[in-house]
C-alpha atoms as one frame of an Amber mdcrd trajectory, in Angstrom:
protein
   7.607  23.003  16.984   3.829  22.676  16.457   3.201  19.400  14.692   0.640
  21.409  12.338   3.729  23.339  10.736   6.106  19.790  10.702   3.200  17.904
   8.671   2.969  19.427   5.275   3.499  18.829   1.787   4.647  21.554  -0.766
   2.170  22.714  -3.301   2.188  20.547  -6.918  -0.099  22.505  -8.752  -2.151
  18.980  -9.435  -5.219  20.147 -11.111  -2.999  23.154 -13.142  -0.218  20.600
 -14.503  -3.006  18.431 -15.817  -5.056  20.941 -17.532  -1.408  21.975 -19.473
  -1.276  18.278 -20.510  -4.929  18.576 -21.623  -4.291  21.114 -23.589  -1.372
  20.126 -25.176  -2.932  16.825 -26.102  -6.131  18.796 -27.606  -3.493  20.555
 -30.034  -1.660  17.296 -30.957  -4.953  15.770 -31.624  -5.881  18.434 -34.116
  -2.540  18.418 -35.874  -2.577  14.601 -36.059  -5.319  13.838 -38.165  -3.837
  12.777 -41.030  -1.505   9.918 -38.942  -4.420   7.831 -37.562  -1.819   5.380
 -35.204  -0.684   8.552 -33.796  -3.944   9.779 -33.431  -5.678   7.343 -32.175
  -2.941   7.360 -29.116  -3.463  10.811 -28.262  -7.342  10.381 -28.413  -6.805
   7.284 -25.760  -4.832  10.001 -23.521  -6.961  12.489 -23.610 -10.095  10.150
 -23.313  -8.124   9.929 -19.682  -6.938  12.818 -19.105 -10.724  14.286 -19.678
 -11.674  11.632 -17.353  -9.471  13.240 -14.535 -10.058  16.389 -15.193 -14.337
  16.607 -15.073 -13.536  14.575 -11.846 -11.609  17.465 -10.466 -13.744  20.182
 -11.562 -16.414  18.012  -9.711 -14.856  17.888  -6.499 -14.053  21.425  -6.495
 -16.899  22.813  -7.269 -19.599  20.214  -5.780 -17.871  18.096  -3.519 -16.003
  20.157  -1.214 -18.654  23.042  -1.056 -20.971  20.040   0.405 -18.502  19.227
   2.510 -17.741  22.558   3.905 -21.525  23.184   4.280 -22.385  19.664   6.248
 -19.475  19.728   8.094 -19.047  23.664   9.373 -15.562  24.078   7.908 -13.581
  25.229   5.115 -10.567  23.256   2.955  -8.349  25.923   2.164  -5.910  23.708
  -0.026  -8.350  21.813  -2.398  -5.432  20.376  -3.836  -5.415  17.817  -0.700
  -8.629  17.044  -1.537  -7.636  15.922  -5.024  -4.606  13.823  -3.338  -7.336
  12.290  -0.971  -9.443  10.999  -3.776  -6.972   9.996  -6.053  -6.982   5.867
  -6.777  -3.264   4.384  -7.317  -4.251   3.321 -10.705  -4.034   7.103 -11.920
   0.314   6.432 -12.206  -0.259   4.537 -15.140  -1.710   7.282 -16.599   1.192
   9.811 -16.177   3.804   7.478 -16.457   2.231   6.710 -20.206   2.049  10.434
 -20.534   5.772  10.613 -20.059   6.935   8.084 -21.905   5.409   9.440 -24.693
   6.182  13.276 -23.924  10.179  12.023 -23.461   9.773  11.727 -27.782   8.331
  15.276 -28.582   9.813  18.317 -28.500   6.656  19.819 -26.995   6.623  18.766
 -23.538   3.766  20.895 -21.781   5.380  20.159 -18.285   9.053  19.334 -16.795
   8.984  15.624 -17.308   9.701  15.266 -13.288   6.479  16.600 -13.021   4.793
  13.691 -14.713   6.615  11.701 -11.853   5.155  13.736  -8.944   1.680  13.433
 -11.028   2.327  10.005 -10.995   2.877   9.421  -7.287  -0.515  11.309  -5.849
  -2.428   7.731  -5.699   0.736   6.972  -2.608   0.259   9.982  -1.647  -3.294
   9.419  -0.929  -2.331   6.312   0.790  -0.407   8.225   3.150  -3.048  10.632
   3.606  -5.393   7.558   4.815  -2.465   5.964   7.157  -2.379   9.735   9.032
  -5.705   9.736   8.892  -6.639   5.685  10.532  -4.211   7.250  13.261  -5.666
  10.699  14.015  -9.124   8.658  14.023  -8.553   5.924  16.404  -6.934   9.085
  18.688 -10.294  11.576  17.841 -12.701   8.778  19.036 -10.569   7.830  22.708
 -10.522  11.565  22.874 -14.069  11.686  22.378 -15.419   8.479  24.029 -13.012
   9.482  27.396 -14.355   8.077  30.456 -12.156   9.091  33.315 -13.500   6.008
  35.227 -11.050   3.393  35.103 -13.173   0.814  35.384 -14.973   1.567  32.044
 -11.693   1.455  29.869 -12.791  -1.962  28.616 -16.117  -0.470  27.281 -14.150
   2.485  25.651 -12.262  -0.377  23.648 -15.277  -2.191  22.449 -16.967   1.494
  21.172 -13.432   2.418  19.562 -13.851  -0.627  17.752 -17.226  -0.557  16.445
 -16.762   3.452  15.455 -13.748   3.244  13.118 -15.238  -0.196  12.098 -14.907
  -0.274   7.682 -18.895  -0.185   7.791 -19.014   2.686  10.110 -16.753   4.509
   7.675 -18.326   3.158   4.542 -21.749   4.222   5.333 -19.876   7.670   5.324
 -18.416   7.190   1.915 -21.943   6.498   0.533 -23.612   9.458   2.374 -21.306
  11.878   0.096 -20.715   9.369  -2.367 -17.476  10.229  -2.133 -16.430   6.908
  -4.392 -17.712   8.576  -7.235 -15.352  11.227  -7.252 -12.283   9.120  -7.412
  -9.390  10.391  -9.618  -8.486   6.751 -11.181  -8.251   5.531 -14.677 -11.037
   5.281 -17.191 -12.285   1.676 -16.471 -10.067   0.913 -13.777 -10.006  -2.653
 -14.136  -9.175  -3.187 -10.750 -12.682  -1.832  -9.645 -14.472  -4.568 -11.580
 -15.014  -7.018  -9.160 -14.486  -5.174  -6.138 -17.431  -5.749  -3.867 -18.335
  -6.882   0.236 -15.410  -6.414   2.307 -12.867  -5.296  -0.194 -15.365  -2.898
  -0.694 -16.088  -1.682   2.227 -12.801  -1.273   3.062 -12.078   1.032  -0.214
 -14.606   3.307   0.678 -12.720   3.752   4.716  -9.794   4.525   2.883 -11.147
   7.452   1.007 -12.852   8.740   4.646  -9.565   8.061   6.453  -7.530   9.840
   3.626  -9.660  13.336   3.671  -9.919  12.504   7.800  -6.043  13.319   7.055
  -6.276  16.371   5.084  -8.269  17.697   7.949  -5.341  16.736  10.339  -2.944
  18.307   8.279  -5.033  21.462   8.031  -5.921  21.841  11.118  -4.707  19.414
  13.945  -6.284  16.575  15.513  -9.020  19.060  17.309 -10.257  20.060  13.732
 -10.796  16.080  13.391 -12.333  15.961  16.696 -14.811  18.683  16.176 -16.431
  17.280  12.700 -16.372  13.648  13.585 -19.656  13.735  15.264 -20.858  15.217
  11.631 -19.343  12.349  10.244 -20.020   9.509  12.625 -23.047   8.270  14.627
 -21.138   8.614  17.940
């Protein structure tokens, strides 16, 4: 079996099931006036849930069109995108959301939903473990010198390529860390800086590295990397 057709995941309908919690939220708000604790709860939710949502828009209609352009190739399944620049930080939000959701009667989505929701900052994790692979293999494949006696040099470019400031000069090229689905004030981004840093920003490249692999095999990786890199 072709490993394109084993490596998938099934559509969540990511960007839909949040913009049904939005709008729930924007009704509550209105009929809530009147009970300001209530209120001032469902403002702090949608405060976050607005947050996600202009992100989204944003990478949809900005991001990946820049992408495609710069890069010579389409996404077909933006929702991977989304996954790839979601933060971990974002389960908090949805697992708030269903706490609170598990005492109404008006529950926009299944409340297993708000558990998949919840799980897409992992899932980008994943996305950036598949990708670190395909990227070490895209560069060998690449950098191939069939002279033996050159394998040590091939080691020493491999290593400087896929280096965290290689791939964080990337990140800041599309600015791709400004798109991150995360929590308003993420107070784990506070005092991220230097290395830590750095290595945040590799992540993000290695995770949408990975939705290209999953689209469209290790060659579609191969062909855009010289786009991406300064090989």
């Amino acid at each position: 079996m072709d490993i394109k057709t084993r490596l998938h995941w099934k559509v969540i309908d990511y960007y839909q099931k949040t913009l049904i919690v939005q709008n729930e939220l924007n009704k509550q708000k209105e009929d809530l006036y009147k009970h300001l604790k209530e209120f001032k709860k469902v403002s702090s939710f949608l405060n976050e849930i607005n947050y996600i949502i202009d992100r989204m828009v944003s990478i949809k209609e900005i991001l990946i069109p820049e992408l495609e352009e710069e890069l010579n190739l389409s996404f077909p399944t933006s929702e991977l995108m989304l996954i790839a620049l979601t933060r971990p930080s974002i389960r908090n939000i949805f697992s708030d959301l269903k706490i609170y959701f598990s005492q109404k009667n008006n529950c926009p989505i299944d409340l297993t939903d708000f558990d998949i929701l919840a799980s897409t900052g992992y899932a980008a994790n994943v996305l950036a473990l598949l990708g670190d692979a395909v990227l070490d293999l895209a560069v060998i494949e690449i950098t191939w010198d069939p002279l033996i006696s050159t394998t040590g040099e091939l080691t020493i470019k491999r290593k400087n390529l896929v280096s965290n400031e290689k791939l964080a000069k990337v990140c800041d090229r599309f600015d791709l860390r400004s798109y991150s689905l995360k929590r308003l004030n993420d107070p784990s981004q506070r005092l991220i800086k230097g290395k830590t840093l750095d290595h945040e920003k590799g992540t993000i490249v290695e995770a949408i590295l990975g939705v290209i692999y999953l689209e469209r095999n290790l060659d579609g990786v191969v062909k855009v990397l010289p786009d991406l890199i300064d090989l």
